[in-house]
C-alpha positions in Angstrom: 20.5 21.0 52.6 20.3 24.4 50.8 18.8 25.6 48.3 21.7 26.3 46.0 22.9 22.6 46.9 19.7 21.1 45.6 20.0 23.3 42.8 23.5 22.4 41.4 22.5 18.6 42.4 19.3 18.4 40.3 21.4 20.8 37.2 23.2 17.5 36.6 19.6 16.0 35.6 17.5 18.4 34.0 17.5 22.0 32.4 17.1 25.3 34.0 13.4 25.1 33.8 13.3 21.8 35.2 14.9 22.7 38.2 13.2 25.6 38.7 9.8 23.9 38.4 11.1 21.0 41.0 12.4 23.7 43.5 8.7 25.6 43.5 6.9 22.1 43.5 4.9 22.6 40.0 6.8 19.1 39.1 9.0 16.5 40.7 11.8 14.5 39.2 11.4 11.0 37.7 11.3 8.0 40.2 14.6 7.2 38.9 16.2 10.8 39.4 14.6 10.3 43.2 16.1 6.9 43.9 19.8 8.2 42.5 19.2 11.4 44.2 18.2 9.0 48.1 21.2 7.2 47.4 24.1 9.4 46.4 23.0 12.6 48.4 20.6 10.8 51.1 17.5 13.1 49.5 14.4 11.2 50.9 11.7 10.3 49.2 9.4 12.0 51.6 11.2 15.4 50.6 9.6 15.6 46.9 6.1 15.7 48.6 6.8 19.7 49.8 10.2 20.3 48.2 9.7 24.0 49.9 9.4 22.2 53.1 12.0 20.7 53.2 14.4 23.2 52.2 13.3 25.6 54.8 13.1 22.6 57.8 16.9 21.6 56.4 18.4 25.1 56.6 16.9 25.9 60.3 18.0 22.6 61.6 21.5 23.4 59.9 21.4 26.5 61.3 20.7 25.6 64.7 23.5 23.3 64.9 25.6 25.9 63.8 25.1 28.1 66.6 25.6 26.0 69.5 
């Protein structure tokens, strides 16, 4: 998932400041945001321990796939 993906997904839940505090890892969304978020966009939960992580392993796997 990219990061502008994430971004638009977690804009439906909280403000601009929210979501920017998620995406750098200061905060991470309510347990209820992350169950709604594992079941509609299939976000694990394991993701929200290093949101960075995550973003960057995502895109390089994407990316990979892409080019073969």
């Amino acid at each position: 998932m990219k990061k502008e993906q994430l971004k638009t997904i977690l804009n439906k839940y909280y403000s601009f400041d929210g979501v920017k505090s998620i995406l750098c890892g200061r905060m991470k969304p309510s347990y209820k945001v992350m169950l709604e978020l594992n079941e509609r966009h299939k976000i694990p939960f394991t993701a929200w321990k290093d949101i960075k992580s995550f973003i960057t392993d995502s895109v390089t796997s994407n990316e990979k796939i892409e080019k073969v």
